[in-house]
VOBA-1610 file (N, C-alpha, C; in pm, whole numbers, padded with zeros to 5 digits, always signed):
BEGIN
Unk+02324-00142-06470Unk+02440-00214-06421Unk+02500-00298-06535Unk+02640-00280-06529Unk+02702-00350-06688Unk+02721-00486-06598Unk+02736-00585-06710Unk+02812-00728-06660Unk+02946-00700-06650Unk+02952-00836-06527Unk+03111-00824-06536Unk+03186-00992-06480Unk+03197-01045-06630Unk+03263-01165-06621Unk+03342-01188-06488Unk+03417-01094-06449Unk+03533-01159-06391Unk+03413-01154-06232Unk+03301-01093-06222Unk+03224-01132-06083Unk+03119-01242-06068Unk+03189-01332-06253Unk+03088-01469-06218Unk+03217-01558-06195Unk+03297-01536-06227Unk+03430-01610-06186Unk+03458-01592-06040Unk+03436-01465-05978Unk+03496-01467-05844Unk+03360-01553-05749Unk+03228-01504-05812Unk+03125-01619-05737Unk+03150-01735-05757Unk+03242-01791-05883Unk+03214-01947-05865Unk+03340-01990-05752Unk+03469-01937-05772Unk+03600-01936-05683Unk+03491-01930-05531Unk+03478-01847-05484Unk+03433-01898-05359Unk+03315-02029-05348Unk+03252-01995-05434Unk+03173-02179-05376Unk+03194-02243-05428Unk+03368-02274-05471Unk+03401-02420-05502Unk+03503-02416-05392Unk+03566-02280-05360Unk+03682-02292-05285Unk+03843-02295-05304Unk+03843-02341-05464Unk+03980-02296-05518Unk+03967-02269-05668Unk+04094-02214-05689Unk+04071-02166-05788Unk+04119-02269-05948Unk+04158-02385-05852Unk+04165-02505-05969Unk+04024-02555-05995Unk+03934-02564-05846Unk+03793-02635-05911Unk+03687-02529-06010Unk+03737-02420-05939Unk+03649-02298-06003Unk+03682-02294-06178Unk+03782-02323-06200Unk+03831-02344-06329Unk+03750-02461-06379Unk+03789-02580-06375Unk+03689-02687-06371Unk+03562-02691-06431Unk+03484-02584-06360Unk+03365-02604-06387Unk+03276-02470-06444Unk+03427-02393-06476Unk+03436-02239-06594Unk+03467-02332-06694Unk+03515-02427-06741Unk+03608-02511-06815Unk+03715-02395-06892Unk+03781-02326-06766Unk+03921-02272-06825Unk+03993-02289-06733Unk+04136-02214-06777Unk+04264-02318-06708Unk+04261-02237-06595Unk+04343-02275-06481Unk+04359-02246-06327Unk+04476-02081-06346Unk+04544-02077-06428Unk+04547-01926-06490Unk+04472-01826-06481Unk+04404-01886-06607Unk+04252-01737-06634Unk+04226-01718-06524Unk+04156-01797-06433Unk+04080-01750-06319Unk+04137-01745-06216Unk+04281-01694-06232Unk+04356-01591-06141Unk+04358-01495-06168Unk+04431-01487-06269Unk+04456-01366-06385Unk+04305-01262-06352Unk+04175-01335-06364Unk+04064-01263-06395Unk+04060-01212-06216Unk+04089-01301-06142Unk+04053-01239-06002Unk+04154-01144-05965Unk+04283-01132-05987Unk+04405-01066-05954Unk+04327-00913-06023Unk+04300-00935-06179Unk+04246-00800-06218Unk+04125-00772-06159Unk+04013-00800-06107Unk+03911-00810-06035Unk+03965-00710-05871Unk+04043-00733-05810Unk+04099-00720-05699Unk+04210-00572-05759Unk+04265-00553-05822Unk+04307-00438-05896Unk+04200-00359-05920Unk+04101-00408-06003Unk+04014-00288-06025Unk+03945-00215-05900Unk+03908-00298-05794Unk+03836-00264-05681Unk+03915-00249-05579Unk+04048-00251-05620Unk+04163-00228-05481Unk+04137-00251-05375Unk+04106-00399-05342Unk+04067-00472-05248Unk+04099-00637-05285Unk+04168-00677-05125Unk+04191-00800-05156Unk+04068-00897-05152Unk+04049-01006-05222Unk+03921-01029-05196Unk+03914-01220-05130Unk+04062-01226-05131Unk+04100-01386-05095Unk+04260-01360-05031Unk+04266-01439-04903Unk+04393-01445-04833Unk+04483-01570-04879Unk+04561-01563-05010Unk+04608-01676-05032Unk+04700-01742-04922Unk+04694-01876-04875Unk+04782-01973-04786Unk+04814-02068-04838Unk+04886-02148-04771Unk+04922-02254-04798Unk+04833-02382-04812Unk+04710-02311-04728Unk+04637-02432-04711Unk+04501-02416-04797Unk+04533-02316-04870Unk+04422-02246-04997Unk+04367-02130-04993Unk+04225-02110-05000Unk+04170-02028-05033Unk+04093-01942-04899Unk+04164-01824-04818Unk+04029-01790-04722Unk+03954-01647-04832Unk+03794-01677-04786Unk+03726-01553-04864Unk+03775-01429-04752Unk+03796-01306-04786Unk+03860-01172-04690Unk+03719-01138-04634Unk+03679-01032-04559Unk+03589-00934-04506Unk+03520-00854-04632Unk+03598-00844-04722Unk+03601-00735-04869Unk+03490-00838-04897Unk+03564-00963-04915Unk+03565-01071-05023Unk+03388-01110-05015Unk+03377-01138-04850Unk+03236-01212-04827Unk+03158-01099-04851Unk+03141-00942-04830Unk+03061-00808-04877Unk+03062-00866-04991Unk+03144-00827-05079Unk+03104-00855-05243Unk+03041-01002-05271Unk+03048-01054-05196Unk+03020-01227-05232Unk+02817-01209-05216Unk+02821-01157-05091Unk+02665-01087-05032Unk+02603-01048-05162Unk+02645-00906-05125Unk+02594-00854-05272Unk+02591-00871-05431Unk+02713-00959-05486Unk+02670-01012-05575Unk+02537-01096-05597Unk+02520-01193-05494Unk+02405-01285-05431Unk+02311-01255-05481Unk+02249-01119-05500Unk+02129-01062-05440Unk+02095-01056-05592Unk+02195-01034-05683Unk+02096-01039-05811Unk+02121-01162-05863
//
């Protein structure tokens, strides 16, 4: 199994909850770690976050991959 940056970025985005704190504590800007999830969500053609107004929901996709990342 290769690494893949952009699925330690999408684990930290969900357990911080946005993608300004997730930045934060990547210490990169609230950009990158769109940019990295937007391509993340492209590569796997799946949405993996319902953006709102009121932030961040994790999708059905989103919490599977969230699972299984987990596990290693």
């Amino acid at each position: 199994m290769m690494y893949n940056p952009q699925l330690d970025t999408f684990i930290c985005v969900v357990e911080a909850g946005s993608f300004s704190k997730a930045a934060d504590k990547l210490y990169i800007s609230p950009p990158a770690v769109i940019k990295q999830i937007n391509s993340l969500e492209n590569n796997l053609g799946v949405q993996l976050f319902a953006r709102t107004h009121r932030g961040l929901v994790v999708t059905a996709a989103g919490e599977s991959l969230y699972q299984d990342a987990n596990i290693w």
